[in-house]
N, C-alpha and C positions, 0 to 999 in steps of 0.2 A: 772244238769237237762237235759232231753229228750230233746234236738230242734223239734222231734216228737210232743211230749206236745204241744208245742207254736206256732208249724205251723199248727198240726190242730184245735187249736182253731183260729188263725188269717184267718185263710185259708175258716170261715166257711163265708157262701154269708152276713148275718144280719151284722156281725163284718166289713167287707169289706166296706158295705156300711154307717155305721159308721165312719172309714176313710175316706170313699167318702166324704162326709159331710165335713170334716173337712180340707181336699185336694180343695174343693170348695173354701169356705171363704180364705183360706191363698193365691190360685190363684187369689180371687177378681170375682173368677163367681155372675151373678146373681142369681143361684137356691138358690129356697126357697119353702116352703111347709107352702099353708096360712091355713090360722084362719079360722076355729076352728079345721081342721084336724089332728094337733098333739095331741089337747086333748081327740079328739075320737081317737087316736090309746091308747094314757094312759086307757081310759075309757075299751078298748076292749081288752087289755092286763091285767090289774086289772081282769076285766069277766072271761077274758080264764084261768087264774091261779088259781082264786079261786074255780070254777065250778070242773074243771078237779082234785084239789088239793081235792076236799070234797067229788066229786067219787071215788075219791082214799080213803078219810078217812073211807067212807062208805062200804067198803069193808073189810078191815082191823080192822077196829072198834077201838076202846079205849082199848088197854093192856098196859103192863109195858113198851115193849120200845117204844109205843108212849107217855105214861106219860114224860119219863126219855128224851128225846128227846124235848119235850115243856117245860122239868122242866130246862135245860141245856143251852134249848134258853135265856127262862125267868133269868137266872144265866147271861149270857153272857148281856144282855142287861140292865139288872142293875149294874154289872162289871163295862164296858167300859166307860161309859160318867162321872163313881166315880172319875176314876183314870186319864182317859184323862184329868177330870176339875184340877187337884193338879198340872199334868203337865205343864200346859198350864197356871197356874197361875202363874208359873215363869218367865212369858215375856210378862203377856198382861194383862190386865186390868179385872175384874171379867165381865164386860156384854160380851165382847168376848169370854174371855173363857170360858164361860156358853155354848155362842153359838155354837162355834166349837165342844165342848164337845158335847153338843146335836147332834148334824149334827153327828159326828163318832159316837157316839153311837145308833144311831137310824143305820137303812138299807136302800139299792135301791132296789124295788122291781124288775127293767129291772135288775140290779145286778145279783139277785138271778133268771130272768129269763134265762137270758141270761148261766147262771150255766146250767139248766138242759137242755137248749139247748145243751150244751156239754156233760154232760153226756149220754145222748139218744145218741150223733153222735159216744161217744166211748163206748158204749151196758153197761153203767153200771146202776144198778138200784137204785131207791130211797124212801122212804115213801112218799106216796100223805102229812101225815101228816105234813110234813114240812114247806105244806103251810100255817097249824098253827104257826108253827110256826114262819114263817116271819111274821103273822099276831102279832102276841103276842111282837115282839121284836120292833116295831114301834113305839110307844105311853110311853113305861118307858123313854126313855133318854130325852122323851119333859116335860114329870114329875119330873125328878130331876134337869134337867137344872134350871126349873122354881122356883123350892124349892132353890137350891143352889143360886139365884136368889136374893130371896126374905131373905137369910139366909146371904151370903156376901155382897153384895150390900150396900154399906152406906148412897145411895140415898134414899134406900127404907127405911131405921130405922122407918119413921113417917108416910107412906103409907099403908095401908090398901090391902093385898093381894086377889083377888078376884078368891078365888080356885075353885068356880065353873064355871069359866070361861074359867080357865086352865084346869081342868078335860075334859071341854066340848071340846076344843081346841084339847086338847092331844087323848083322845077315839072318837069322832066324829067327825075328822077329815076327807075328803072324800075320800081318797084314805084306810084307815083303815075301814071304815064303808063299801063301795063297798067292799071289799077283805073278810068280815066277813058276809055280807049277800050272796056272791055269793058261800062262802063256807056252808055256811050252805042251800042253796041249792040245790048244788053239793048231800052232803049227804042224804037229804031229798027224793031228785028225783030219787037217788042210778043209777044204770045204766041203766033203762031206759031211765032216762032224760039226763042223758049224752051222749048215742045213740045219741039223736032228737037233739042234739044240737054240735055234732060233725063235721058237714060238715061244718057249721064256726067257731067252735071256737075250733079245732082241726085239720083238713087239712090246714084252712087259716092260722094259729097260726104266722108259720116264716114270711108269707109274709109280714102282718102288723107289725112284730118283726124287719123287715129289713126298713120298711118306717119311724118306732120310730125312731130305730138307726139313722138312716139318718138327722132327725130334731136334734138327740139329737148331732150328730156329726158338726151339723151347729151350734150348740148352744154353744158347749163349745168349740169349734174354736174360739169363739168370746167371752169368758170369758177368752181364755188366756191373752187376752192382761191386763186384769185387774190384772195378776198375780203381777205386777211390785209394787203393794200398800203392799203386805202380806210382805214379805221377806223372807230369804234364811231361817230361823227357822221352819215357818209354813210350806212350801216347802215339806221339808225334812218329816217334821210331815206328811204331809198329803201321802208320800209314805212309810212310815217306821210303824207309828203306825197302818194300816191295815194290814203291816207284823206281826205284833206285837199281834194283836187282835186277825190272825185267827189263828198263832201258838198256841196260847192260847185253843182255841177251838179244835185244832185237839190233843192237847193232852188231853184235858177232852173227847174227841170223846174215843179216843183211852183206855183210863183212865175205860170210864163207857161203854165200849164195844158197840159203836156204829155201822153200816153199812158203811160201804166205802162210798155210795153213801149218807146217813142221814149227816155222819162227814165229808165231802166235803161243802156239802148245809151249814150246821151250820160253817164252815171256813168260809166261802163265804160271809155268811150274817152278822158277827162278824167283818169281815175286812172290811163290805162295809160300807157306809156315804149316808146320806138324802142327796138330793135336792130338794126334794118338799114338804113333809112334815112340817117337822122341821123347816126349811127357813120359810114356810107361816105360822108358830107359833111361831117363835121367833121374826118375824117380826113383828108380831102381840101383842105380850107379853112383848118382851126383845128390845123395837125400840132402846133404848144406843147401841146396839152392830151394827157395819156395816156390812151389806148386801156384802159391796163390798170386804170383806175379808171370811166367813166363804163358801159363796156360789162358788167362783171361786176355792176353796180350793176343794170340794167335786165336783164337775163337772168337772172341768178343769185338775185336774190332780189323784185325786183319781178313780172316773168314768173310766175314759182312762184306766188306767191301770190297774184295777182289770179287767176289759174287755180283757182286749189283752196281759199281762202277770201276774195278779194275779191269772188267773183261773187254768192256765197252775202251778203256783207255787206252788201256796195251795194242788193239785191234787196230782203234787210229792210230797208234803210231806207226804199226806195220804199213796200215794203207797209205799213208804218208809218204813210206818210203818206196812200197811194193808198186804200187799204182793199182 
């Protein structure tokens, strides 16, 4: 691979300050970025994505390869948490493996932002639809975790599954419900309203992109040390099976003749893992499985690394095959 690839994405100011973040905690700095600020940059990066993603869709409109593009998501995302659960049930107990399973097969939406931050820095194009697509691929892996749940689980034989609690859990969930109304007014408003609302949530976009990183880079600084509970299994899982995921993906890209830049995104989002999501519904749903294994797994070291060498990896294998 290109050292090109991987220095400029590490090289880009959001990603740096990610590191920064992380460079802090392990020197023992006091920076810190308080409450509520981080969850207004979530709130305002959710906005910017969707908005900007349904201008896009609005544009483009509904044809075959944005069908085949959300049908492929939708494929990837009932896939991965299938076959993650069967792996992972060879070394761990059914309420974990549920959860990590869910966690890899659900997405990060900074993931997948952080992708077309790259793309834009190396001029390649993409469908606005995509952001359907990360929309769509959110909510199935927190459905069948819960099914597989309720289905292996011998706790549960004589419990009573309350699936409208999980439907509500998994689809209105608020990081899923902001990203589907802000896209659906994206396309609504078409580009007029995407003008009116450009000078913050399109000029500003990196700057807030680089203050998230920054918390998130404080954050999972200080989820490593939790690593020490998982073991050298999970480890290895949590950087191989999103190798694993988005080859998968770039050959169905390449398979149903996708866009270099559609079959990068759908690599991208295929290889990456919930931390906010999934966590605050398995937490909520699945309390057997520990917190202190599935989340440090998907922030700590999956996070990291699709950031700063996943994106570079997955990219050459596209250009590999795209030209």
């Amino acid at each position: 691979m290109d050292i090109n690839l991987i220095l400029q994405n590490i090289l880009n100011p959001p990603i740096l300050f990610f590191f920064l973040g992380m460079l802090a905690v392990f020197l023992k700095s006091d920076l810190s970025i308080p409450q509520p600020l981080p969850k207004l940059f979530s709130l305002y990066l959710l906005i910017a994505i969707g908005l900007h993603g349904g201008y896009e869709l609005s544009k483009s409109g509904l044809d075959f390869n944005v069908a085949k593009a959300l049908l492929l998501a939708m494929f990837m995302a009932i896939l991965v948490p299938i076959y993650s659960y069967f792996i992972l049930k060879t070394k761990l107990d059914t309420y974990n493996a549920v959860a990590i399973a869910a966690t890899f097969g659900s997405i990060s939406a900074v993931t997948f932002i952080t992708g077309i931050t790259y793309l834009q820095t190396i001029g390649v194009e993409y469908g606005g639809y995509m952001v359907a697509a990360m929309t769509l691929m959110e909510s199935p892996a927190i459905v069948i975790g819960l099914v597989f749940a309720a289905l292996f689980a011998k706790d549960n034989e004589n419990e009573k599954t309350d699936w409208k609690e999980i439907l509500r859990e998994a689809f209105l969930n608020p990081s899923v419900f902001l990203l589907i109304g802000a896209l659906i007014i994206g396309m609504s408003t078409g580009e007029k309203g995407w003008d009116s609302m450009e000078p913050l949530f399109g000029t500003l976009f990196k700057g807030f992109l680089a203050f998230f990183l920054l918390d998130m880079g404080l954050v999972a600084a200080r989820k490593i040390y939790e690593l020490k509970k998982v073991g050298s299994f999970l480890i290895i899982f949590a950087i191989v099976m999103p190798i694993f995921n988005a080859s998968i993906a770039v050959g169905l890209g390449y398979f149903f003749e996708l866009s270099k830049g559609d079959a990068f995104l759908l690599a991208l989002l295929s290889g990456s893992a919930s931390y906010i999501a999934v966590p605050a519904a398995m937490r909520l749903s699945v309390p057997q499985a520990n917190p202190g294994i599935y989340l440090p797994l998907s922030l700590a070291i999956t996070f990291p690394f699709n950031i700063s060498l996943g994106i570079p990896l997955y990219y050459f294998f596209i250009n590999s095959l795209w030209g």
